[in-house]
C-alpha angles and dihedrals in degrees: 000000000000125000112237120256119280121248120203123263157205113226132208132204109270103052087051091052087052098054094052100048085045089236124140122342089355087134088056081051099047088058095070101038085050098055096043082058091055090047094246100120127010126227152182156201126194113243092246087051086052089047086052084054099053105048092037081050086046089053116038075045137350147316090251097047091054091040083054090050106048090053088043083061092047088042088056103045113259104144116227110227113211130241109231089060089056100036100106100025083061096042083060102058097034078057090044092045093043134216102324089056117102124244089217105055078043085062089043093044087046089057103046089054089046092051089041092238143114118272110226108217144164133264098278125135087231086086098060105085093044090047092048076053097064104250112153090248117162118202108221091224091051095060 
C-alpha cells in the first residue's frame, strides 16, 4: 500500500528536532524534507521556530551541530518565514490559547495560517485546543 501524497507544510520545532537527533517518527519527518528538496512540496518555519531549533540544538548538543542543522533546512529548501510578518498573528493566538501556550508554536501556528497550510508538530499536549479549533495541525505520530 501506497502512502498517501504529500501536502506542503508548515513545520515546528520539535519534529524537526526529531528529525535531526534521529529519535521518534523522524522517518515520518525525512519524507517531507525530502520531497521539499526534490521540489515536489514547499515548506516553512517561521524564523522564531528555526531559532528554537538552534538553541535546543545548542543545547541537547552543540553550537556547531545546531549551526549545521539550520543551513541544512535553508539547503534543502524549507523557506524561513520572517517575524515581523507573524508578529501580531502570533501575538493573537498566543493571547486566545493563553499563557501555557508557546510562543513559539504561536509563531508556527502564525505561519502555517499565513501560508494556508497545515503545521506538522510533535505529540505535545500544546496542539489540542488548535486542533478542537479547527487549524489544519498533523501530528507527526498520526501520519
Amino acid at each position: 500500500m501506497s502512502s498517501p501524497p504529500l501536502q506542503s507544510v508548515a513545520f515546528d520545532t520539535q519534529p524537526l528536532l526529531w528529525f535531526f537527533r534521529a529519535i521518534e517518527s523522524d522517518e515520518q519527518v525525512k519524507r517531507y524534507l525530502a520531497a521539499v528538496e526534490r521540489g515536489e512540496i514547499e515548506a516553512s518555519v517561521s524564523r522564531p521556530n528555526l531559532a528554537e531549533l538552534f538553541y535546543v540544538g545548542a543545547r541537547l548538543e552543540d553550537q556547531q551541530w545546531a549551526d549545521r542543522r539550520t543551513t541544512d533546512l535553508r539547503n534543502i529548501g524549507v523557506a524561513v518565514v520572517g517575524d515581523r510578518d507573524l508578529r501580531k498573528p502570533a501575538a493573537r493566538l498566543k493571547h486566545r490559547y493563553g499563557p501555557y501556550f508557546p510562543i513559539g508554536d504561536a509563531y508556527a501556528l502564525a505561519a502555517a495560517i499565513d501560508g494556508d497550510v497545515p503545521l506538522l508538530v510533535g505529540d505535545d499536549n500544546d496542539w489540542d485546543d488548535p486542533i478542537d479549533d479547527g487549524y489544519d495541525v498533523i501530528r507527526v505520530g498520526d501520519l
